[in-house]
N, C-alpha and C positions, 0 to 999 in steps of 0.2 A: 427480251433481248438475251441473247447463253450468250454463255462466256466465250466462246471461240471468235464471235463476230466484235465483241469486246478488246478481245485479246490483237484481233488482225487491227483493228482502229489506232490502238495502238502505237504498233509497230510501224502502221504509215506517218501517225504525228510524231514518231522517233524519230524516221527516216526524213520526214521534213525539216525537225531540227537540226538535224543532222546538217543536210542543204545549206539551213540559213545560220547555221555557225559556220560552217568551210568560207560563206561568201565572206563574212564578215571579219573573219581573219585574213583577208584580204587588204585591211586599214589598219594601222596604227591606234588611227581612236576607237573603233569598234572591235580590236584582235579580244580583248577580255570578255565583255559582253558575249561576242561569238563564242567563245570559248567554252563558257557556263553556260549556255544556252545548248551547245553539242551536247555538253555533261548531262545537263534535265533529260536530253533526248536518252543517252546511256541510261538513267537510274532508269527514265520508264522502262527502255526495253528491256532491263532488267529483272524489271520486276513482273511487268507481265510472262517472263520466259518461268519465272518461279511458280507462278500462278497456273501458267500450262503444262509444267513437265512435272512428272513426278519424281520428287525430290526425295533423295533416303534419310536424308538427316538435314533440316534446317539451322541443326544446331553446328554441325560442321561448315555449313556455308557461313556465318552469323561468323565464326569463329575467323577464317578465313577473311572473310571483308575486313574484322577488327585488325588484325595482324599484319594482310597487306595493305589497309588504310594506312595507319600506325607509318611503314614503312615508307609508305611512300610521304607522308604529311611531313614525317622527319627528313628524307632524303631532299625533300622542295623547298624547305627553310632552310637547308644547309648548304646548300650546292651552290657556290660559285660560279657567278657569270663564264669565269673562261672555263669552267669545267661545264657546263651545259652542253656544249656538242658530243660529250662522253654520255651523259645523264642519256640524250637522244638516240645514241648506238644503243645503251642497253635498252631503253625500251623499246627498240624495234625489233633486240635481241627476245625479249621475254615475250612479246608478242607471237614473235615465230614460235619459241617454245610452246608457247600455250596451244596453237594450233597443232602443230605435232601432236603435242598430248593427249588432243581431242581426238585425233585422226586415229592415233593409235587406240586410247580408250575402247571408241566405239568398232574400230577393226577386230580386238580382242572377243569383243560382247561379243558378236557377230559371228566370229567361226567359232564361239566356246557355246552359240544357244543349241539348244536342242532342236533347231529345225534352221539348219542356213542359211540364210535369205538376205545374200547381198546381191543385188541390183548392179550389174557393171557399171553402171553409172557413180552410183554411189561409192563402189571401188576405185574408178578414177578419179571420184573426185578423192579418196580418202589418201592414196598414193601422192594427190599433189599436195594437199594440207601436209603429209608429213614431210615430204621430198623438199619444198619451198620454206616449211617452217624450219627445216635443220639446217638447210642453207644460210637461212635469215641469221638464227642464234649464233650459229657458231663462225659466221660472216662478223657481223658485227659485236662478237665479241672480241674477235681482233681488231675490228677497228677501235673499240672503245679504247683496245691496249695500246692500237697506234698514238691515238689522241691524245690521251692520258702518259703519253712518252713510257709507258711499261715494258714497250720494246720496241725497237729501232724504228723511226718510220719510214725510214727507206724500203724500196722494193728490195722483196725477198726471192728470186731467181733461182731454179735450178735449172740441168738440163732436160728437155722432154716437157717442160712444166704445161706445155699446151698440150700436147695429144695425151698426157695422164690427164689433166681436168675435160678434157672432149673426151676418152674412155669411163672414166667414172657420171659424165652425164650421161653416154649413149647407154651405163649399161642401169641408171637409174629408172632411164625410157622403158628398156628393155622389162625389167621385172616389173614397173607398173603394167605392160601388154599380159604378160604371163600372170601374173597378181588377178590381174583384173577377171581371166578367163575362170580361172578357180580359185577362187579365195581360201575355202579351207584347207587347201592341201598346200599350202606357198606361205605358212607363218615365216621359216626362216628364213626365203626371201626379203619376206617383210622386214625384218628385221636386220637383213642387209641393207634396204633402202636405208631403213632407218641410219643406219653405219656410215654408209657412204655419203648418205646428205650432209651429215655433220663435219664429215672430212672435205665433201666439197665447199660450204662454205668457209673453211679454214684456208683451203687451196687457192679460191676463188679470191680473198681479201688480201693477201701476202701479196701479191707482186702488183699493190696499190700501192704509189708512193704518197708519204701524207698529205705532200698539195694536194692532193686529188680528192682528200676524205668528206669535202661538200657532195661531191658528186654520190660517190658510195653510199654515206647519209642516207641521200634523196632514194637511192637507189634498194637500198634495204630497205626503206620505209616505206617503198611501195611492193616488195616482198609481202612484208608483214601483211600488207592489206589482200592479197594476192589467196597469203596461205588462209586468213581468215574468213575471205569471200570461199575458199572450197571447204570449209570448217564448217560453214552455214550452208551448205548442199550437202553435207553431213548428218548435222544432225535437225534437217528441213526445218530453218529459222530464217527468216526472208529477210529479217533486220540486220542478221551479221551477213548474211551477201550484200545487202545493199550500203552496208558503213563499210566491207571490206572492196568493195570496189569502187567507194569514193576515196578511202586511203591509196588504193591500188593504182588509181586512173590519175591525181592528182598530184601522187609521189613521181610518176613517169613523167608526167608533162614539168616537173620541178628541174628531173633528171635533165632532160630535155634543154631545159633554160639554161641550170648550171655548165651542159655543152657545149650550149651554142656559146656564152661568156666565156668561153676560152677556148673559141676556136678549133674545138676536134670533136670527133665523133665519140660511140658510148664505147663502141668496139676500141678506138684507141687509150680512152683512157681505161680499157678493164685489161687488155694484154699487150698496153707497150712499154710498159716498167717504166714509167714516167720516174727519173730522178733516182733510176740506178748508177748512174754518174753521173757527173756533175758536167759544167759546159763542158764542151769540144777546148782543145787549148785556144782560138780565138777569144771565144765569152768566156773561159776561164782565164783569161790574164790581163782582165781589166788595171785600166792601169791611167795614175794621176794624182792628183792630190786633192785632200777633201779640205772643205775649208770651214773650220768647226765657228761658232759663232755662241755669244752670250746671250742669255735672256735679255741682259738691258737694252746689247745693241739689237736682236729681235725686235723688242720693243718700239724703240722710234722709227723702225719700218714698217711695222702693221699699226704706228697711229698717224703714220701718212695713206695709209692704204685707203684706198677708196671701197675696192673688191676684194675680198677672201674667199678660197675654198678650201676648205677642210678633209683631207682625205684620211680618215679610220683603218685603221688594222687590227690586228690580233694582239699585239702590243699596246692600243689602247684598252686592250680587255684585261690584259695580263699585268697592268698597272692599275687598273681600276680607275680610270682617269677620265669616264665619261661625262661625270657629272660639271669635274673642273673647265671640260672641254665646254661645257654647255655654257660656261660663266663665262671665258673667255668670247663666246661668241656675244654674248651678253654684251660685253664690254664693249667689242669691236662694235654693233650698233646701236650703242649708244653713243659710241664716236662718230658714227651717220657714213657706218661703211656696210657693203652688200655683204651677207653671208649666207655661204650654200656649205652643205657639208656631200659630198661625192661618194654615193657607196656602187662599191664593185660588186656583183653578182657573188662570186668567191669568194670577195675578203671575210675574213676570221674563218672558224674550222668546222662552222655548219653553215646552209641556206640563211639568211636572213636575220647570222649572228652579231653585224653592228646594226641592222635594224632595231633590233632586240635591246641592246645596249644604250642608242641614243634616245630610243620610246622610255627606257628607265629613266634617264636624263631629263625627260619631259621635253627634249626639240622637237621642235614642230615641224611636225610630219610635211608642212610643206617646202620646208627648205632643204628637202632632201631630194637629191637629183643623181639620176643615172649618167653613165659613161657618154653615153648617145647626146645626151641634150647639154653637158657640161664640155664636152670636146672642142665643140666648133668656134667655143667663142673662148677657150682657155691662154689664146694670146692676148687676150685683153685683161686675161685678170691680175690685178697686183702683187696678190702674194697667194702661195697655196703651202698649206701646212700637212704635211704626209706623217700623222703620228701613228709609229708602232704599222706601216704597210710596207711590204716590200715586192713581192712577185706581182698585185695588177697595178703597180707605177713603173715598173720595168723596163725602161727605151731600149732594152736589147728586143723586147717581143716586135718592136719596128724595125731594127734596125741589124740586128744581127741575125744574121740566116743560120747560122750555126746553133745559135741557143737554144735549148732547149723549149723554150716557151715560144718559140718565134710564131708568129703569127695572133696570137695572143690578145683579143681588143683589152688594151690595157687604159689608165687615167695619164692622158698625155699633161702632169703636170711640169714635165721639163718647156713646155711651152709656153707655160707662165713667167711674167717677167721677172719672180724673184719665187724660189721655193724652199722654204724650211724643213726638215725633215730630224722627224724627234726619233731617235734610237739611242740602246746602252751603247751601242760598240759597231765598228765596219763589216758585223759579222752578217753572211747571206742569210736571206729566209727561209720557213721551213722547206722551200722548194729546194733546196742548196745551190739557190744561180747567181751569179755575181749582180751586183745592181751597177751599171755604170752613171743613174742618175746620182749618187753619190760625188761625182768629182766633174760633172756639169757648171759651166762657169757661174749661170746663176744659184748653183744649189748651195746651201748653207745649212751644215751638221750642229745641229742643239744636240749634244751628245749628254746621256743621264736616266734617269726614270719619266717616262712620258708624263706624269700626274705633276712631279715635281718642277718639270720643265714647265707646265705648263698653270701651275700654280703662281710658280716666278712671273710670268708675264702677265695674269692678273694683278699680281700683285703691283706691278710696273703701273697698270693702268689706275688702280685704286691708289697708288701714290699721287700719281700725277691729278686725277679725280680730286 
């Protein structure tokens, strides 16, 4: 048995890990398992790639792993639930780099050997690993800044801003064609691509408003897979094309979902400045009175309640308040009432961030329901509690033609017979659009920190207990 038919073995039980980790982060109860089980698939192909390339210094790799272990092993105990949608920009940021670098690497090698011999193939594919890898980094290094509020998360608008990012791609196209036909004579092309990729991905991110950064997320994270599936037709590794095209293929179709949840296409949310102003004066001059309400009297509403649902935001991330939330649900049945908690495709500021948050919680993944199956029958529920969501509970997305979210499938819980809704203050969310369920007759403002709001009302039930 040699080693090369060792080494391909491999790389297919990689590529099957691979598989049966993506499915299994598909679940709640399986996301971890899945996850470690990609990881074993990564070390093998890892190791086998050491095994078949010749390595110039093991001791520099060895060094390298300890360093970015290290980093990252610090970086995963430190980081903050609501800061994890940034943790995810940069690693889809470093991702793309890494491919660029490889792209570039072996471009270098290539027109500096002493006998030429790059393959137009192998040209195209090294112009998109760098072209998509500088897009990726320098894309979602903005975004991280959007998310991380480093800087404004309003769209950034100039004039011309569409045919300068349609010029700087047609002419990234362009020197890949000319790149491709002679590679040694075109380094500083090359090195234009490289230029202009990083300035398209800066271009390309600014006039995202920050509602939108689930979508982008999705959207650079299947970049990253993109640039790294041409990384591995680089440097002929059949394991990084086939992990970069299940990154690649499953980041789209995420894209995909987070669209369809909000009602527009990929083209409108990448060039229509979502949330460079704010409503139209219609949906901006919402208008009424809000009617703030106590924990205690809270209280002997949801312990007549029969039904609850629960609806999560970015505010129960930015309070830390998932776990209290999990107690009160607790409580509620143990009082022999129904409890669902309703998550929105969009809410929090990545794919699948109160998912994330109530699996910490340890709720069970089964009383978690979609927009679709919690809609139809939200006239019958007794009380719905909206803590820290603002933009998908929004009754202007039904009802105001003007607003900017309009059209919007949002959590119709103004049609429940009674709704709580926990914020500091009557201030819009990061969409910047008025909420009119705020001053809805059944809606009642627990105004405060959502943990402590929500603290208070166990504690309501544990007195009474």
């Amino acid at each position: 048995m040699n080693l090369q038919f060792v080494i391909d073995i491999s790389y297919i039980v990689s590529a099957v890990l691979f598989i049966i980790g993506l499915k299994m982060l598909g679940s709640a109860k399986t996301a971890v398992r899945g996850n470690f089980i990609s990881a074993i698939g990564m070390l093998l192909a890892v190791v086998a790639t050491l095994i078949m390339k010749d390595v110039i210094s093991f001791k520099l790799i060895a060094a390298g792993f300890i360093v970015g272990g290290l980093i990252g092993a610090i970086a995963a105990q430190r980081v903050k639930m609501t800061s994890m949608p940034e943790m995810v920009a940069l690693f889809n940021g470093f991702g793309g780099l890494a491919s660029l670098l490889v792209g570039w690497s072996e471009y270098h090698r290539g027109v500096h050997a002493e006998t030429v011999n790059l393959p137009a193939f192998t040209m195209v594919a090294t112009y998109l690993a760098v072209i998509i890898g500088g897009i990726t980094f320098t894309g979602s290094i903005i975004a991280y800044a959007k998310l991380a509020e480093k800087m404004n998360s309003k769209p950034i608008l100039f004039k011309a801003q569409k045919p300068v990012n349609a010029g700087l791609l047609i002419a990234s196209i362009v020197i890949l064609v000319l790149g491709s036909i002679a590679p040694e004579t075109t380094y500083p092309l090359f090195l234009i691509a490289v230029i202009i990729s990083l300035i398209l991905g800066v271009l390309a991110v600014i006039p995202i408003g920050g509602a939108d950064m689930p979508v982008v997320i999705s959207l650079l994270n299947s970049y990253s897979g993109l640039a790294a599936c041409a990384a591995g037709f680089i440097i002929f590794n059949n394991v990084l094309v086939v992990a970069g095209c299940l990154v690649g293929a499953s980041g789209i179709i995420l894209t995909q979902i987070m669209c369809k949840a909000m009602n527009r296409s990929l083209s409108n949310v990448l060039f229509s400045g979502f949330g460079a102003t704010s409503s139209s004066a219609k949906s901006g001059t919402v208008q009424g009175e809000a009617k703030p309400i106590t924990a205690e009297d809270a209280y002997y509403i949801l312990e007549a309640a029969r039904s609850v649902v629960v609806v999560p935001g970015y505010g129960m991330a930015v309070a830390q308040a998932q776990h209290v939330v999990r107690e009160l649900g607790d409580a509620l049945e143990k009082n022999g009432c129904d409890v669902k908690y309703a998550i929105h495709p969009v809410a929090g500021r990545m794919p699948g961030h109160m998912n994330v948050l109530l699996a910490e919680a340890n709720v069970p993944y089964e009383q978690l329901v979609e927009p679709p199956d919690v809609n139809p029958v939200m006239a019958t529920i007794d009380v719905a509690i909206v803590i820290g969501a603002n933009d998908v509970v929004n009754p202007a997305a039904r009802e105001d033609t003007s607003s900017p979210i309009y059209g919007m499938p949002i959590i119709n819980v103004d049609e429940a017979k009674t709704c709580f809704v926990l914020k500091r203050s009557m201030a819009s969310g990061f969409a910047g659009v008025e909420n009119p369920l705020f001053f809805k007759d059944n809606t009642r403002m627990l105004f405060g920190d959502a943990k402590a709001m929500v603290t208070a009302l166990v504690g309501q039930f544990k007195d009474a207990g």
